[in-house]
VOSEVO-886271 format. One record per residue: x, y, z of N, C-alpha, C in turn; residue number from 1. Coordinates in Angstrom, 3 decimals. Each point is the difference from the previous one (the first is absolute). Layout:
% VOSEVO-886271
rec n.u:X; n.v:Y; n.w:Z; ca.u:X; ca.v:Y; ca.w:Z; c.u:X; c.v:Y; c.w:Z; num:NUM
...
% end
This chain:
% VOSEVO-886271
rec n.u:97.412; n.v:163.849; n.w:44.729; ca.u:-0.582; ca.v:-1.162; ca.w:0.645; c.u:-0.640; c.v:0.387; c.w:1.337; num:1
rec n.u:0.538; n.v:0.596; n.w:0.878; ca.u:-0.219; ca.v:0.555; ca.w:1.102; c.u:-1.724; c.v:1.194; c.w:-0.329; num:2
rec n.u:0.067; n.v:0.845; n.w:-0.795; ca.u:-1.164; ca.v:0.590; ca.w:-0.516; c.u:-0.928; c.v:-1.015; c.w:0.039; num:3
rec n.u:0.057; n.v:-0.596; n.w:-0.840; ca.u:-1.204; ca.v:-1.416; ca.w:-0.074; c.u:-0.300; c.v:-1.103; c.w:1.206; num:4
rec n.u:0.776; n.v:0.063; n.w:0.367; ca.u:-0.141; ca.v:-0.567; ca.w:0.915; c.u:-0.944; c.v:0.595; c.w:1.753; num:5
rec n.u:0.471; n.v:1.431; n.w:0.072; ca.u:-0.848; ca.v:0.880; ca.w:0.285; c.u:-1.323; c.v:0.561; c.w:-0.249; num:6
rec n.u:-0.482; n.v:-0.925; n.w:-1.274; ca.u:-1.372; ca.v:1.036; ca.w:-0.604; c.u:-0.161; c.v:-1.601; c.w:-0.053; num:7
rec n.u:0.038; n.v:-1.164; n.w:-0.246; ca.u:-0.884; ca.v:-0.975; ca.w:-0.267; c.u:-0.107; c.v:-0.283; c.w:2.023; num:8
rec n.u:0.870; n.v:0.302; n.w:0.997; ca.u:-0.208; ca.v:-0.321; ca.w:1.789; c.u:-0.587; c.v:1.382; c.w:0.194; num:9
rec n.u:-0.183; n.v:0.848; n.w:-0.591; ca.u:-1.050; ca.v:0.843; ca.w:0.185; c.u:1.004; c.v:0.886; c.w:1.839; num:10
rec n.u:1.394; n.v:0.090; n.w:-0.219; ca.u:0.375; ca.v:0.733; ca.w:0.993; c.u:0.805; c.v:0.891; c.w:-0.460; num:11
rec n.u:-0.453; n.v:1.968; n.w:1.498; ca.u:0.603; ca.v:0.796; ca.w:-0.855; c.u:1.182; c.v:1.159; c.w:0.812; num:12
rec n.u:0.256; n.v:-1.294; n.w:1.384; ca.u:0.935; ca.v:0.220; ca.w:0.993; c.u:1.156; c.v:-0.498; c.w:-0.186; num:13
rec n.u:1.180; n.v:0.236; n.w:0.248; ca.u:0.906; ca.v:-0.973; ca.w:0.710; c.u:1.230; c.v:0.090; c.w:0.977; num:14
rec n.u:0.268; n.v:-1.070; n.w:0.268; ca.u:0.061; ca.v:-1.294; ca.w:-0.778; c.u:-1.350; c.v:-0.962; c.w:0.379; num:15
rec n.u:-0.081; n.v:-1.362; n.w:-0.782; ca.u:-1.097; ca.v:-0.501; ca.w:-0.335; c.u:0.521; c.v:-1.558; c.w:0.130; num:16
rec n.u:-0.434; n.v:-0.454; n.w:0.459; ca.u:0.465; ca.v:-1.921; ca.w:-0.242; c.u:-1.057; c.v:-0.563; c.w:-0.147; num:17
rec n.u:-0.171; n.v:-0.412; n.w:-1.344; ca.u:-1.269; ca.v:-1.492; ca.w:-0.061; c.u:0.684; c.v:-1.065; c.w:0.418; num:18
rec n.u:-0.354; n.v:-0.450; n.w:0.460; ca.u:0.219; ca.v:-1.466; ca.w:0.323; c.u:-0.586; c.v:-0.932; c.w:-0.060; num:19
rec n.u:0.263; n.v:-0.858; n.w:-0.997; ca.u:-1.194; ca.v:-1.146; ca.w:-0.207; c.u:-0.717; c.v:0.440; c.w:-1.325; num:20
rec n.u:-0.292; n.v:0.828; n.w:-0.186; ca.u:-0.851; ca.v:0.438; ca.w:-0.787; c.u:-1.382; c.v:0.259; c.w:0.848; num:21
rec n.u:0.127; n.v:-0.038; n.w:0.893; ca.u:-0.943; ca.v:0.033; ca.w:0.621; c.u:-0.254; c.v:1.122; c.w:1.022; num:22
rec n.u:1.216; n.v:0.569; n.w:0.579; ca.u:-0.392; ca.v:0.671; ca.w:1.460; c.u:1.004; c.v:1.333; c.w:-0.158; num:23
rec n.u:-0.149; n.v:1.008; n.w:0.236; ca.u:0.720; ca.v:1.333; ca.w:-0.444; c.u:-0.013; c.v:0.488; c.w:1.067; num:24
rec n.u:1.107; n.v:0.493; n.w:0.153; ca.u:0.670; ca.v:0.849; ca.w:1.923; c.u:1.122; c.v:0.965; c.w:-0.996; num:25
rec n.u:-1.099; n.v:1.603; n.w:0.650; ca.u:0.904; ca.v:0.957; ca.w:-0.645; c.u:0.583; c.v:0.777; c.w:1.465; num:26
rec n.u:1.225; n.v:0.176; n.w:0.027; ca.u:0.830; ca.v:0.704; ca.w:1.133; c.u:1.419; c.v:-0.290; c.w:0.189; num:27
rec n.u:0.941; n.v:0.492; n.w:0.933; ca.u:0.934; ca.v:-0.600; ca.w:0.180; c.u:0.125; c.v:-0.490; c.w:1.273; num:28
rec n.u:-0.550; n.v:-0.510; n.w:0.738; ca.u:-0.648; ca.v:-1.171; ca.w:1.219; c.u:1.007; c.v:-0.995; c.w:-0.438; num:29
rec n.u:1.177; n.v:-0.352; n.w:0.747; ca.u:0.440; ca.v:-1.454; ca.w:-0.510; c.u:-0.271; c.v:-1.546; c.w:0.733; num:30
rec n.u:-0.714; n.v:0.589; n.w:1.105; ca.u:-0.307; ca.v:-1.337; ca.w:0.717; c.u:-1.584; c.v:-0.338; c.w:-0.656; num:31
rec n.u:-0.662; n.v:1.156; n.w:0.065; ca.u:-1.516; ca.v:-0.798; ca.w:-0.879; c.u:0.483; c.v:-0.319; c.w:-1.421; num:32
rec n.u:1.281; n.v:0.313; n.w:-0.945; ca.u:-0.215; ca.v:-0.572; ca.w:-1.135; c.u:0.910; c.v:-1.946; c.w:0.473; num:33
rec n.u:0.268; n.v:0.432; n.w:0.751; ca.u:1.282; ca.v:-1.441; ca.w:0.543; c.u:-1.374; c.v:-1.076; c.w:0.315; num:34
rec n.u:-1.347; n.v:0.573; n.w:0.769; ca.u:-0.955; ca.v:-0.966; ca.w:0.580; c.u:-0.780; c.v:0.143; c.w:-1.159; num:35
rec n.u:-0.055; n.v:0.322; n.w:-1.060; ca.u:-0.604; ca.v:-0.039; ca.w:-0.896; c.u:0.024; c.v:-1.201; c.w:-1.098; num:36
rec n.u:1.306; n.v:0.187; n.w:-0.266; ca.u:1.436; ca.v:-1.047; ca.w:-0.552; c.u:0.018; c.v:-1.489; c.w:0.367; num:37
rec n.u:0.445; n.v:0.308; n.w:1.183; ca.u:-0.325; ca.v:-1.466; ca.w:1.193; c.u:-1.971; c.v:-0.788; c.w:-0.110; num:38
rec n.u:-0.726; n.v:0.601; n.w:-0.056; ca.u:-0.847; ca.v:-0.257; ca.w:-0.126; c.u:-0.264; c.v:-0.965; c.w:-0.975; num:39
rec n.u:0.045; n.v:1.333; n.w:-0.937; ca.u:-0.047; ca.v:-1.191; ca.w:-1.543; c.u:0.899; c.v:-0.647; c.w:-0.494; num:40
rec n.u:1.171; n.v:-0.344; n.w:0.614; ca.u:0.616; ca.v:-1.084; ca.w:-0.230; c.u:-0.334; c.v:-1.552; c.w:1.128; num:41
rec n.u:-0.642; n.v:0.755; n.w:0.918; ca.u:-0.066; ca.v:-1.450; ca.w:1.004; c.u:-1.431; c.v:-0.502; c.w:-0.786; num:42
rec n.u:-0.938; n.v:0.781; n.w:-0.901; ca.u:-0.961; ca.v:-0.513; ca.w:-0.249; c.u:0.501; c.v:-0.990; c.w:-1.477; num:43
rec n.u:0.910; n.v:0.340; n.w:-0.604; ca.u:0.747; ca.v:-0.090; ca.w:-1.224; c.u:0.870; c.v:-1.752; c.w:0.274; num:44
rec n.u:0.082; n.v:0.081; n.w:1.190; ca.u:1.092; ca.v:-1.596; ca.w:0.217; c.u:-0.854; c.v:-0.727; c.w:1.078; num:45
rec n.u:-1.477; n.v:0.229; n.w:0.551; ca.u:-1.083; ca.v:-0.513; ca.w:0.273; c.u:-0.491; c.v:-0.950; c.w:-0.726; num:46
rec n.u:-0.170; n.v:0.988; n.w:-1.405; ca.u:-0.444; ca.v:-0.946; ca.w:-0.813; c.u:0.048; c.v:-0.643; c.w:-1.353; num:47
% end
């Protein structure tokens, strides 16, 4: 699952977090994946 999932997000680092389906942050940074997170959830209970 993880393979496929890698070749259809087209990433060939990791670690890797889509989020959303939309926005991909590869590193181990835990405060940009935390403002990342936060983000799209404040946009997520916005609306």
């Amino acid at each position: 699952m993880g393979f496929v999932k890698a070749l259809w997000y087209r990433f060939r680092q990791y670690p890797t977090f889509i989020v959303n389906r939309r926005e991909k942050y590869t590193g181990w940074d835990e405060k940009t994946l935390a403002e990342i997170l936060e983000r799209h959830l404040a946009e997520k209970t916005a609306a």
